[in-house]
N, C-alpha and C positions, 0 to 999 in steps of 0.2 A: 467439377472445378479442379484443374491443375492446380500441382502446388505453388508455382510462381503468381496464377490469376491468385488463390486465395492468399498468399503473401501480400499481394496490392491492394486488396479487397477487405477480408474480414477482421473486424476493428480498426478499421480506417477509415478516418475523419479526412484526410487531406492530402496530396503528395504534390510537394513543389520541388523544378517546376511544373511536373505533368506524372501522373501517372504512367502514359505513353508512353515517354522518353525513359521513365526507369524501367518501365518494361520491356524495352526495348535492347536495354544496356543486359540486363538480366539474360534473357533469351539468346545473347549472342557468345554467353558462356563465362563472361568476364566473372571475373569474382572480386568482391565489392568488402571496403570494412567501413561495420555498421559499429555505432557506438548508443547507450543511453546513460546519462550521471543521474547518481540519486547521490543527495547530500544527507547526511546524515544528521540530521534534525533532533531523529527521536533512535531507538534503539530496534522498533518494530519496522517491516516491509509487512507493508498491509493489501489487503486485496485491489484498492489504489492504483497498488505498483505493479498489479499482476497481469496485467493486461499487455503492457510495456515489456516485461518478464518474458512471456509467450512470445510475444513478435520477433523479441531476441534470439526465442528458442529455433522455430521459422526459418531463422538467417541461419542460424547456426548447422542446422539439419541439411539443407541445402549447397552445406560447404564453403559458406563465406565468413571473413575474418570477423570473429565480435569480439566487442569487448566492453566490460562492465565496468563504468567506470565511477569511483566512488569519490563526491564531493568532499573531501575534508579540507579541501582550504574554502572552495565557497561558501561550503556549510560553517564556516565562522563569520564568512560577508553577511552572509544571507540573504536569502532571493527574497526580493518585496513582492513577488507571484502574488495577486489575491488577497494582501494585504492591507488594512485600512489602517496600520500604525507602525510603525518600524519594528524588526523583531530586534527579540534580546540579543545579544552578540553571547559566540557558545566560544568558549575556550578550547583549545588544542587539545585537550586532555577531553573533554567532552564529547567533541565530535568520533577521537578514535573511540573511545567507551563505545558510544552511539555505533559503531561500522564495525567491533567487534565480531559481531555473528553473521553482518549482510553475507558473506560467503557461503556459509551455512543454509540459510532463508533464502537466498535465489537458487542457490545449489537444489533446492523441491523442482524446480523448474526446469532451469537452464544445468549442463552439462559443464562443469569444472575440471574433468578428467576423459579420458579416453582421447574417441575418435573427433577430433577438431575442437579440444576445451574452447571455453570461453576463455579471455584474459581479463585478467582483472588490474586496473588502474588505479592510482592516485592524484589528484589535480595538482597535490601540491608537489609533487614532482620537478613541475615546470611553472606554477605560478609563483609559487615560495623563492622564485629564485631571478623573476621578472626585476631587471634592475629600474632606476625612477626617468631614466629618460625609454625607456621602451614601453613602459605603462604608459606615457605623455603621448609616444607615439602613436597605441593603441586606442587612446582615448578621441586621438583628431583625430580617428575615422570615424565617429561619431557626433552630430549635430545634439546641440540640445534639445530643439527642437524636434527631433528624434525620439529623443528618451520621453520628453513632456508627451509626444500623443499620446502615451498608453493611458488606457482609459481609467484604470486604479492611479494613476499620477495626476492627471483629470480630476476624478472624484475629489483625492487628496486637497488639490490645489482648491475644487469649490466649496470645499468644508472648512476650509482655514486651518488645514492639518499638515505638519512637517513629514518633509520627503528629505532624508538624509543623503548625503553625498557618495557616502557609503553603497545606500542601495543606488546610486544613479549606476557605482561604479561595476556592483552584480553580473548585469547583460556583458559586457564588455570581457568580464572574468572569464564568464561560461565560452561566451563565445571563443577566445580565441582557446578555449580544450580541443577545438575543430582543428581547426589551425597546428594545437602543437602533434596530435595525435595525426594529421592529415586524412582525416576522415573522407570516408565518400558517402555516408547517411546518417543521419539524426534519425533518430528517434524519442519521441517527447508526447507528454498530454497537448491537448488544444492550447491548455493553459502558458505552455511553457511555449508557443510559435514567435512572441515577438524576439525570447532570448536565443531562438534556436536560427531566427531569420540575421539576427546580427552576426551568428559565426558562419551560416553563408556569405553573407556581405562581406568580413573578413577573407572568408577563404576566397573569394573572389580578387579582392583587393591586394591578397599578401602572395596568396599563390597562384592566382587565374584559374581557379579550378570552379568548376560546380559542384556544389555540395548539395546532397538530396535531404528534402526536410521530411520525413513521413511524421503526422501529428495522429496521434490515436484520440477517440472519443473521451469523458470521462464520465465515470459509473456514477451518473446523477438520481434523485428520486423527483420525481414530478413538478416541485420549485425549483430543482435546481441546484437543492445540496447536494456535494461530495456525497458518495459513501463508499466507506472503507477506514477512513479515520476521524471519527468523530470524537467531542468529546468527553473522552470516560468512557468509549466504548470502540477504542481500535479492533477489529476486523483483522488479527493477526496470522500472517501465514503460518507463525507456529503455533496458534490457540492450540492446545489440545481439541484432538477429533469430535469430542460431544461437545467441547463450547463452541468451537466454530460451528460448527451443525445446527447447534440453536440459536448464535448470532445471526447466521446467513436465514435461518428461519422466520427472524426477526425483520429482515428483510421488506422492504413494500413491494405489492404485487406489480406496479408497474417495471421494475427493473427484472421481473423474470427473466423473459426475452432476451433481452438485452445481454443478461448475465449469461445465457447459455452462448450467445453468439460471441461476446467477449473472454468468457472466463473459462470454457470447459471447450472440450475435443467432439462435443457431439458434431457429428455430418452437420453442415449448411442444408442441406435437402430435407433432416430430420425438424431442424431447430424450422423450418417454414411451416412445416405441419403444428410445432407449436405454436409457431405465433396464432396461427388461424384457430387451431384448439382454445388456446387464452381470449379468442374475442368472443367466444360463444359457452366459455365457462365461470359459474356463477361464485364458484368457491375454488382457486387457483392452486389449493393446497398440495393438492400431487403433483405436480409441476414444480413448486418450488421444495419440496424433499428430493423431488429429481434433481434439483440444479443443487441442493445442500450437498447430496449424497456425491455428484460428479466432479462437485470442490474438491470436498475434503478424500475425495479419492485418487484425487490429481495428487493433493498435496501431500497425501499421506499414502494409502494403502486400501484395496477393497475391502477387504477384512476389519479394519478401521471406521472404513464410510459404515461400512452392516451395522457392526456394533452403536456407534452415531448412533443412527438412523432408528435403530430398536430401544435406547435410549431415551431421545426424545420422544417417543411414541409412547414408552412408558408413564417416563415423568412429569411428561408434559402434556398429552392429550390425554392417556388414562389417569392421570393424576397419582400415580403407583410409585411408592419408593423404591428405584433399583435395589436388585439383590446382591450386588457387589457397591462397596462405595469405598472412596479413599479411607486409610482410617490416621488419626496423630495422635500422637502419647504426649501428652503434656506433664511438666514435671509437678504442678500445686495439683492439691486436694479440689480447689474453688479458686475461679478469675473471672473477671470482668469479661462480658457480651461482648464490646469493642476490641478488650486485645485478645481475644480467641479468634476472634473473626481475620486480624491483623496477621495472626501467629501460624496461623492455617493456611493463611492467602486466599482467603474469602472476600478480604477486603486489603486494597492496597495500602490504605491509610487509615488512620486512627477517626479522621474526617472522614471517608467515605466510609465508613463501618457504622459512623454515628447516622449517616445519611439515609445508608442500605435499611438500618433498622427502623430509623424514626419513622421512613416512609412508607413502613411493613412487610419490608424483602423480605423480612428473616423470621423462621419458625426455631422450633426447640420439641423435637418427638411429637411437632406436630401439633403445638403451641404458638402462636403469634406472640412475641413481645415488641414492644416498642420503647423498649428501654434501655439504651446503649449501656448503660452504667449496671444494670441487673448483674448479678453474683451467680455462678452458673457453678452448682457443687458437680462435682467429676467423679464422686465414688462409683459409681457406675456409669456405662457405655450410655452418651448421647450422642442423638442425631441432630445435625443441626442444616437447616435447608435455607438456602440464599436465591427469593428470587423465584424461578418455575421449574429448574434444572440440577443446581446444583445440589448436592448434596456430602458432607461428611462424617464419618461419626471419629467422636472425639473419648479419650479417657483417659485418666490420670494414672502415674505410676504410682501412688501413694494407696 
């Protein structure tokens, strides 16, 4: 497989309008800028986004213009993508928080520096600054009846559930990022085709151009949910190397495949021998340490994935307490179960540390408590284990 065929090919859902025709453009030498926006929602780029990340990388390696470009003004619209109730509106101050590190976190991936960096964008650049008769006019290129087919607007409407105006105005936002940036491809999940097909339709209308929409897959499990950001349990490109290793662990057998053909650099000619290995094997376990170990190797380091990988096998399959563990000095004699757990970052919140424990996540030298509130004296080194994996030992400077 060429790299252009698998550019058009692997982890690809869709190419409008033809596969062909970009192929075609591609092979003739042009060089092309390709764009994808992530709005900055939450603070993590999760394995989600890492699919989209790659195909960036793709473009990038091949010598065409990319650029990453980061939602901070529609990430206050907010995209009603998949939504069955309007989301919260995030403040200016939140979203940058939130897009603080994206540079960082795709930077695993995609290339910021050197030979052909990526560039990195802001929306609000140029929507911050859209005056009210050019939103009016961007709006009449869009029918209502337009916006109403989408099927989440549909749903909404037969549940008797409000659709705010706000989100009608979303698709309309994103789309003309086409337009300001003069893109020649999208790139987007499935889920994101109706707002990616408006800033074609835009680019058509405002500049007579074609815009290529490439729509990537998204990493479902068997019904149909996401995964990668679930939640209370994001799939983070920066997890540390052993918690991603046993999140990705965590994993359902049917996304193996899938995961090596999306997420990881294995040959296409190798990943066919797995799929066929997977329909004739009864326990998929080595297969899916292979796709843990070829993540967190991407995203990290070989040296990294080993260690992972020896890790989990320890703590997790031989039930074995590592012989190295985090260690934190706390300054009381004796504290509460919850805020150790809080204080350590075992547990994000005071609530989930109450949760982790009530529902027997958590040991103590190899003691189960179920008692969030229990007094944990510190005179001496404990070990306290969250769960299958984690583990730390804690002691007092007193």
């Amino acid at each position: 497989m060429d790299k252009i065929e698998e550019l058009l090919t692997r982890g690809v859902a869709n190419i409008i309008p033809s596969k062909k025709e970009l192929g075609n453009l591609l092979r003739s030498g042009k060089k092309l800028r390709v764009y994808q926006g992530f709005d900055p929602t939450s603070p993590d780029l999760h394995i989600g986004h890492m699919l989209g990340l790659k195909k960036l990388r793709q473009w990038q390696d091949l010598g065409h213009e990319v650029i990453f470009l980061i939602g901070d003004f529609t990430g206050m619209v907010g995209d009603p993508t998949g939504r069955d109730k309007t989301r919260e509106p995030l403040s200016r101050e939140q979203v940058l928080e939130n897009a603080k590190t994206y540079k960082e976190q795709a930077g695993r991936i995609v290339r910021f520096k050197g030979k052909n960096p990526v560039q990195i964008k802001y929306n609000s650049e140029w929507l911050s600054k859209l005056p009210a008769l050019e939103i009016a006019k961007l709006m009449s290129l869009l029918t209502v009846q337009q916006i109403l087919e989408r099927d989440m607007f549909r749903k909404r409407i037969k549940n008797d559930q409000e659709i705010s105006m706000v989100e009608v105005t979303y698709p309309i936002m994103q789309g003309y990022d086409s337009v300001a940036m003069n893109v020649d491809v999208e790139i987007g999940g499935t889920d994101q085709l109706f707002n990616m097909m408006v800033g074609r339709d835009m680019m058509r209308k405002i500049k007579g151009k074609n815009k290529f929409v490439i729509t990537t897959p998204l990493l479902t499990d068997a019904s149909g949910e996401k995964i990668g950001k679930t939640e209370g349990n994001t799939i983070a490109l920066t997890d540390k190397p052993e918690d991603l290793f046993a999140k990705l662990m965590r994993l359902p057998d049917e996304i193996i495949g899938k995961g090596f053909e999306y997420l990881t650099n294995v040959s296409m000619s190798e990943i066919t021998e797995i799929y066929t290995k997977l329909k004739l094997e009864k326990n998929p376990i080595i297969f899916k340490k292979r796709l843990a170990f070829e993540i967190v190797k991407q995203l990290n380091d070989e040296s990294s994935a080993q260690k992972a990988q020896e890790h989990f096998e320890k703590t997790v399959q031989k039930k074995e307490a590592p012989e190295k563990m985090e260690t934190h000095t706390l300054k009381k004699s004796e504290e509460r179960l919850a805020d150790i757990l809080v204080e350590t970052k075992l547990a994000s919140s005071k609530s989930d540390a109450q949760r982790l424990v009530e529902q027997g996540g958590v040991s103590i030298d190899g003691t189960k408590t179920i008692d969030p509130n229990e007094i944990i004296e510190l005179k001496n080194e404990r070990v306290i284990k969250v769960g299958k994996h984690r583990f730390v030992k804690i002691r007092s400077t007193n």
